[in-house]
VONU-304644 format. One record per atom (N, C-alpha, C): residue number from 1; residue in one letter; chain; atom name; x, y, z. Coordinates in pm, whole numbers, always signed. Example, Ala and Ser with C-alpha at 12.3 -4.5 7.8 and 13.67 -1.06 7.14 Angstrom:
! VONU-304644
PT pos code unit site     px     py     pz
PT   1    A    A    N  +1319   -569   +780
PT   1    A    A   CA  +1230   -450   +780
PT   1    A    A    C  +1320   -330   +780
PT   2    S    A    N  +1285   -225   +708
PT   2    S    A   CA  +1367   -106   +714
PT   2    S    A    C  +1290     +3   +787
This chain:
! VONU-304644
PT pos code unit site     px     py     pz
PT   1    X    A    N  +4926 +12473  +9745
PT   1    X    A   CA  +4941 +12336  +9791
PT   1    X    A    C  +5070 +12321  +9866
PT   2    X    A    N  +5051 +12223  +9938
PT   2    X    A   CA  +5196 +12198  +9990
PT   2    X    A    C  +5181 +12192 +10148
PT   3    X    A    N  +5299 +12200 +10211
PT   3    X    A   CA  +5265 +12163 +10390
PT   3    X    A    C  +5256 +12291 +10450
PT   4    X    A    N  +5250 +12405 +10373
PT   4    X    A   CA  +5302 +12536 +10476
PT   4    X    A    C  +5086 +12579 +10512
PT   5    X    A    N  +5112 +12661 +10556
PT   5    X    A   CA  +4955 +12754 +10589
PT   5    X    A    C  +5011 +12888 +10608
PT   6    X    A    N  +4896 +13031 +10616
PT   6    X    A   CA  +4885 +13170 +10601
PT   6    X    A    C  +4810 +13212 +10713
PT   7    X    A    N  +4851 +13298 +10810
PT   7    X    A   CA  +4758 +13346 +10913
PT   7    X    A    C  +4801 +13479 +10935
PT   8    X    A    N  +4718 +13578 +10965
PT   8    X    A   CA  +4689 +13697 +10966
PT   8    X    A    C  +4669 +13785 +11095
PT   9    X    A    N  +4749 +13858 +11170
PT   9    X    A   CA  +4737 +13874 +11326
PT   9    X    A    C  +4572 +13964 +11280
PT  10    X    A    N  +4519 +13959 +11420
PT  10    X    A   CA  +4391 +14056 +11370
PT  10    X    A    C  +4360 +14200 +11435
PT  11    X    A    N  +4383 +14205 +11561
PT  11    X    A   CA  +4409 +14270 +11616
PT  11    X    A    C  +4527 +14398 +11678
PT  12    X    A    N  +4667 +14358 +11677
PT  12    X    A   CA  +4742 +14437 +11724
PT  12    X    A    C  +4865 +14349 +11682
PT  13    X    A    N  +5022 +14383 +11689
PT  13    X    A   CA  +5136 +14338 +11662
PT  13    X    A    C  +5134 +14248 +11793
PT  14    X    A    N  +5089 +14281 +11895
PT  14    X    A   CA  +5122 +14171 +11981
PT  14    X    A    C  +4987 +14064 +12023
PT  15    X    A    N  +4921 +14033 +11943
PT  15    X    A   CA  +4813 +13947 +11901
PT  15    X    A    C  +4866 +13796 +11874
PT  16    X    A    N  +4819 +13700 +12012
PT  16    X    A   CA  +4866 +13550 +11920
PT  16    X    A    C  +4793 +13501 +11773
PT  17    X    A    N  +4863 +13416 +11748
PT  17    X    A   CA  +4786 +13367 +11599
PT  17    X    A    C  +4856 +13182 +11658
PT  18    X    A    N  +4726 +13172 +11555
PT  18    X    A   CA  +4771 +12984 +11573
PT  18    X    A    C  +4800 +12928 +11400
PT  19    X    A    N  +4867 +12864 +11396
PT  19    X    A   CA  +4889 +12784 +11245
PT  19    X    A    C  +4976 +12669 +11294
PT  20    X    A    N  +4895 +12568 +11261
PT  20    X    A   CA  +4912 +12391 +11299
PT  20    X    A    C  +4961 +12357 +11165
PT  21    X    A    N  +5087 +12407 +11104
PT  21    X    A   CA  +5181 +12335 +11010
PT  21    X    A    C  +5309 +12372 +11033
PT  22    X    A    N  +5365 +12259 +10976
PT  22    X    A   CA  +5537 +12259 +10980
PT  22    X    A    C  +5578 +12412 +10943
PT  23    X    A    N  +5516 +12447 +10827
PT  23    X    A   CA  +5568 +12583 +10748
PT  23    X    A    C  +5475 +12680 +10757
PT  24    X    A    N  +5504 +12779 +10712
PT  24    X    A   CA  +5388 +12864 +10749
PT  24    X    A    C  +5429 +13039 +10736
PT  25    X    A    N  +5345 +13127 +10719
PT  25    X    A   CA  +5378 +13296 +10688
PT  25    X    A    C  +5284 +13353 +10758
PT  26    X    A    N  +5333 +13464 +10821
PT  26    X    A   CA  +5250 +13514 +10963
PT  26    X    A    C  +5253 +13690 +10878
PT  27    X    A    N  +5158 +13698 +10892
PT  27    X    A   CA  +5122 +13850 +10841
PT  27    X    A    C  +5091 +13908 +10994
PT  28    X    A    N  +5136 +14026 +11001
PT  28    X    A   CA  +5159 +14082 +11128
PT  28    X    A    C  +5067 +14188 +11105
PT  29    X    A    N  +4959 +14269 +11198
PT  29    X    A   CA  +4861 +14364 +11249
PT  29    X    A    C  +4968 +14513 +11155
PT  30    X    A    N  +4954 +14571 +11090
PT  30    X    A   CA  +5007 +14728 +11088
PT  30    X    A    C  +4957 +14805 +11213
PT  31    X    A    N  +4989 +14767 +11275
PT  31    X    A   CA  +4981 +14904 +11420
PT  31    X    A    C  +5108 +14955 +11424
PT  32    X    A    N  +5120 +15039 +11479
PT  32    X    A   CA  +5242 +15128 +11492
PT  32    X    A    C  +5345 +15067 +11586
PT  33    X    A    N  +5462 +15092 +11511
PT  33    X    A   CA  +5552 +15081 +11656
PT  33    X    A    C  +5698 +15120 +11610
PT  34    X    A    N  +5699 +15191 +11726
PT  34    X    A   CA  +5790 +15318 +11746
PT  34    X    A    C  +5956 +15274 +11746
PT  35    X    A    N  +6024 +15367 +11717
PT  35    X    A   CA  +6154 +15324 +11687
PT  35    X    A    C  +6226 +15263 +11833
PT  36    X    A    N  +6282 +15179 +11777
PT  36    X    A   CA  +6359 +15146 +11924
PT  36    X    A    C  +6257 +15006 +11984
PT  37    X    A    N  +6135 +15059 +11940
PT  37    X    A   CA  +6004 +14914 +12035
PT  37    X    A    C  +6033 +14809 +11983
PT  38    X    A    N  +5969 +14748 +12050
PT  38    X    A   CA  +5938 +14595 +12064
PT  38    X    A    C  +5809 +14541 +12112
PT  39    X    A    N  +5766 +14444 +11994
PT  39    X    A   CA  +5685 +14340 +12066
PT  39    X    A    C  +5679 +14191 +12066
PT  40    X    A    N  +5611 +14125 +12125
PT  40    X    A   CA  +5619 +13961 +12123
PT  40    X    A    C  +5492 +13892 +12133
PT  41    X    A    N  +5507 +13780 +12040
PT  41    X    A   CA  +5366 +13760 +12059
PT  41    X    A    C  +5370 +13567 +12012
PT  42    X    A    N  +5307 +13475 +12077
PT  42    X    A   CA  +5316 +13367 +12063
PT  42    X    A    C  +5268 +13338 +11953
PT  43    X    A    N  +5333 +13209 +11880
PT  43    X    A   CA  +5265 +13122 +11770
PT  43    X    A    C  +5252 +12994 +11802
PT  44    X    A    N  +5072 +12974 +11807
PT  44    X    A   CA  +5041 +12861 +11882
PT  44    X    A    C  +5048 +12747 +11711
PT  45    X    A    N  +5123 +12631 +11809
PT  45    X    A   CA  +5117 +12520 +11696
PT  45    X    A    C  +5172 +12376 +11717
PT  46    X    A    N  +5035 +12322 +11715
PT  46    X    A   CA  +5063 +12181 +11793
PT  46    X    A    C  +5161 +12080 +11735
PT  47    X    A    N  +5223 +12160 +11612
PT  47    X    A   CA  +5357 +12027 +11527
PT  47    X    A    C  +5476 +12095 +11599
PT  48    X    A    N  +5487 +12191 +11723
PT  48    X    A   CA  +5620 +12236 +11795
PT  48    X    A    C  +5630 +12159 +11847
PT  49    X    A    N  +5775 +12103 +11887
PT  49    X    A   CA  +5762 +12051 +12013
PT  49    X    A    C  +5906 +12133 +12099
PT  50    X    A    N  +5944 +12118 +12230
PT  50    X    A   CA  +6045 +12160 +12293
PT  50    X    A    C  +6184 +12105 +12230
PT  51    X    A    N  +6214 +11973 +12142
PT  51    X    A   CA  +6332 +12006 +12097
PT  51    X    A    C  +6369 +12019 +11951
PT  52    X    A    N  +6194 +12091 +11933
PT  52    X    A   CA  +6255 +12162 +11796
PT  52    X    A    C  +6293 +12304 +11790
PT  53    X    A    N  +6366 +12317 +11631
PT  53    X    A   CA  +6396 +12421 +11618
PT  53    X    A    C  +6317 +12547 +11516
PT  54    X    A    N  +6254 +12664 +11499
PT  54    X    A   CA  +6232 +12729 +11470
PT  54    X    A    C  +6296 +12830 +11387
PT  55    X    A    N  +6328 +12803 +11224
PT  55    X    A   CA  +6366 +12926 +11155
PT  55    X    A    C  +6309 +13026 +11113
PT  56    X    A    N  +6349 +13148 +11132
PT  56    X    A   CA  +6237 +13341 +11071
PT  56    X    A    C  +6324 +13330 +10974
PT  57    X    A    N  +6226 +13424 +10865
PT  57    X    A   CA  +6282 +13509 +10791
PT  57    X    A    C  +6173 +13580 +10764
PT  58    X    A    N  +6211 +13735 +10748
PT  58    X    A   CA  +6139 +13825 +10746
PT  58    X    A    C  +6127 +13823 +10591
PT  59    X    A    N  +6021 +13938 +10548
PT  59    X    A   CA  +5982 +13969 +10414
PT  59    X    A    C  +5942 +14094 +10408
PT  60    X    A    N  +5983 +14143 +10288
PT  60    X    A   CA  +5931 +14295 +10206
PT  60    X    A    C  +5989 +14365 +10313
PT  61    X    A    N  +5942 +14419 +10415
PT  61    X    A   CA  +5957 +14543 +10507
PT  61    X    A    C  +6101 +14521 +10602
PT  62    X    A    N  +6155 +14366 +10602
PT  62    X    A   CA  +6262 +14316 +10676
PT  62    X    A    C  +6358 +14385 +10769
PT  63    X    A    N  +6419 +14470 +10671
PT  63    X    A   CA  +6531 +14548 +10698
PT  63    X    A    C  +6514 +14640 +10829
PT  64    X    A    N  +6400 +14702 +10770
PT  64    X    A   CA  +6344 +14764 +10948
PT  64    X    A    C  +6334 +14761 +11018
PT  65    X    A    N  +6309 +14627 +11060
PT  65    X    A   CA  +6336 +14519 +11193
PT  65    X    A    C  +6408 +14425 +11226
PT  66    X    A    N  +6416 +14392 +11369
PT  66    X    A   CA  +6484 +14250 +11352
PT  66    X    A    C  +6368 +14164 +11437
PT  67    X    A    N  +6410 +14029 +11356
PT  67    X    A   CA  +6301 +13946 +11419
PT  67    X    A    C  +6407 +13838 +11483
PT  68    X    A    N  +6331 +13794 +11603
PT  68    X    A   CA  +6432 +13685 +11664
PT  68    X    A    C  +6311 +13614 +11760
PT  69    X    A    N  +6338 +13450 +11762
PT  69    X    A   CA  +6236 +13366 +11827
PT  69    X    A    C  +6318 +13376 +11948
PT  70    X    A    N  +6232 +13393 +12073
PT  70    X    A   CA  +6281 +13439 +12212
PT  70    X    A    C  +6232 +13292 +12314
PT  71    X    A    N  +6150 +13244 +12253
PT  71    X    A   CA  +6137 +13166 +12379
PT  71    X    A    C  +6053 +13043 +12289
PT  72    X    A    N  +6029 +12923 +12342
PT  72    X    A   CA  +5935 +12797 +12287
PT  72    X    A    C  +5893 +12706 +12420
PT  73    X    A    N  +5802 +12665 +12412
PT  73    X    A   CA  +5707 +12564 +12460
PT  73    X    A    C  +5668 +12463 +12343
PT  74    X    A    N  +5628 +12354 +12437
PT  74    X    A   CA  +5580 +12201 +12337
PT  74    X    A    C  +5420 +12315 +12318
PT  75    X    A    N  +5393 +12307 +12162
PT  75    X    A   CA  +5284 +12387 +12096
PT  75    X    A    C  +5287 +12488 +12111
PT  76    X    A    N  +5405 +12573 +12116
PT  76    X    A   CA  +5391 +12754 +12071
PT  76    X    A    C  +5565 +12769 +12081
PT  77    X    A    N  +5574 +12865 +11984
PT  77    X    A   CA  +5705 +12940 +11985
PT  77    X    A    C  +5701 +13136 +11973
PT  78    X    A    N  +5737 +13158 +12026
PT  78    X    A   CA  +5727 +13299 +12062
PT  78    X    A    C  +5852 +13373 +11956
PT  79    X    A    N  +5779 +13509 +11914
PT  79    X    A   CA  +5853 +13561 +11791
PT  79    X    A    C  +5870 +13734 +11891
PT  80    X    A    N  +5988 +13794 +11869
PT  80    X    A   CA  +6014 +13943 +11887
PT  80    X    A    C  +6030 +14000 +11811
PT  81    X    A    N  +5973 +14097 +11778
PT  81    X    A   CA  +5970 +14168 +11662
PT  81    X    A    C  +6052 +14347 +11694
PT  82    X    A    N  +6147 +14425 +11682
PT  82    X    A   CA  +6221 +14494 +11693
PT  82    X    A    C  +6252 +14616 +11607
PT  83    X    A    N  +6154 +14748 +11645
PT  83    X    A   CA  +6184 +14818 +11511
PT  83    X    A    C  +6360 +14883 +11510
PT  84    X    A    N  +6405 +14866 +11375
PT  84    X    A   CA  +6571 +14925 +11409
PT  84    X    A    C  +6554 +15025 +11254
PT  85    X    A    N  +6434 +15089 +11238
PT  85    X    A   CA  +6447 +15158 +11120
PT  85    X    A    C  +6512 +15311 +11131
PT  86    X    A    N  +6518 +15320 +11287
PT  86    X    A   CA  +6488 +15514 +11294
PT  86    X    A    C  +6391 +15593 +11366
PT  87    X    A    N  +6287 +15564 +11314
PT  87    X    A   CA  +6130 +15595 +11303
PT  87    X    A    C  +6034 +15497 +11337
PT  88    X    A    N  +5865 +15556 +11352
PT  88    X    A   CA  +5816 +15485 +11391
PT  88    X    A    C  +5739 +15376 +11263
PT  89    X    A    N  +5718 +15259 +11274
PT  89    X    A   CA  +5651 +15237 +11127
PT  89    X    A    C  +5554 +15161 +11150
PT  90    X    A    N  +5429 +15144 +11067
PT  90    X    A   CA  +5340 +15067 +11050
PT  90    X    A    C  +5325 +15002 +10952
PT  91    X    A    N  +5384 +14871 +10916
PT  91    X    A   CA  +5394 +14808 +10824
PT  91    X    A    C  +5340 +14673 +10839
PT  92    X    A    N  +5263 +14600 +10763
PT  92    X    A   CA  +5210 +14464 +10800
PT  92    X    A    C  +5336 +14347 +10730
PT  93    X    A    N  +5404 +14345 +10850
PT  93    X    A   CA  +5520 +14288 +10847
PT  93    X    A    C  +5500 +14145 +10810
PT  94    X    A    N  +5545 +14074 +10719
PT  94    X    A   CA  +5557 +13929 +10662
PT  94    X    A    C  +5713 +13834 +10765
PT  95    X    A    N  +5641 +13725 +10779
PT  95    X    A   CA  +5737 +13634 +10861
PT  95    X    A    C  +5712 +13488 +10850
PT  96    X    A    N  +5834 +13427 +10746
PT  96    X    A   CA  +5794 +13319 +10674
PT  96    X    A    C  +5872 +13228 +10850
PT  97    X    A    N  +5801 +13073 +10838
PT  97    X    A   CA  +5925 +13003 +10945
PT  97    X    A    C  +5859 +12895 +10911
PT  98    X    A    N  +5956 +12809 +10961
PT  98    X    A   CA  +5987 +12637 +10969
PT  98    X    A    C  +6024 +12617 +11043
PT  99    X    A    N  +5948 +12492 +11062
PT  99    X    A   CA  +5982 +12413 +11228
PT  99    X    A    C  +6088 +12294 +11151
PT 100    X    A    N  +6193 +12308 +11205
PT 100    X    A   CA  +6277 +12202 +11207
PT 100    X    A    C  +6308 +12078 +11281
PT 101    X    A    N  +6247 +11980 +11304
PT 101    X    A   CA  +6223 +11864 +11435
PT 101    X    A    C  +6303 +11820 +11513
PT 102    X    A    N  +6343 +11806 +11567
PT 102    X    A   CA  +6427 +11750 +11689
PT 102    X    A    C  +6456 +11638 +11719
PT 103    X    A    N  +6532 +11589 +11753
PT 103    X    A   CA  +6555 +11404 +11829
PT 103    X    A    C  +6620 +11419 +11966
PT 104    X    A    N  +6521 +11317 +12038
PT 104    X    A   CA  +6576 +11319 +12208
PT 104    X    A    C  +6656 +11205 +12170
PT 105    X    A    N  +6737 +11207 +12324
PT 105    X    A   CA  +6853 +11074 +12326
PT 105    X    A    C  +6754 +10996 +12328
């Protein structure tokens, strides 16, 4: 219960996913990706808007990567995902976030 939702990439690490709540945990595709890579992939969600803000935090596998929100639009915010383990890994990476709302002048 509560305001957050759960969505599941299905296809590949760089697969959009949509989840239309404030809160929310993004389970990421285990496909591979190689040390040093990167991918990005939008999170469509019509409670964004352009002057909100977007907090990550990674889970379980964290350390291995870094995650950082790279870009936003009114209904999607875009996530980078960064392996910094070494190696290559396939891990179905967990990524909790909150939209934090905004006020125009």
């Amino acid at each position: 219960t509560g305001s957050g939702g759960t969505v599941t990439q299905l296809t590949s690490k760089g697969t959009s996913v949509t989840l239309n709540k404030p809160s929310g945990r993004i389970t990421m595709n285990n496909a591979s990706l190689a040390n040093g890579g990167s991918v990005e992939f939008s999170v469509n969600n019509s409670m964004f808007g352009t002057l909100d803000t977007v907090i990550l935090t990674g889970k379980a596998w964290s350390s291995r990567y870094r995650i950082e929100n790279t870009n936003s639009v009114t209904g999607a915010f875009y996530i980078r995902v960064t392996n910094v383990s070494g190696v290559s890994q396939s891990d179905p990476i967990e990524i909790d976030f909150a939209i934090i709302k905004g006020a125009g002048a």
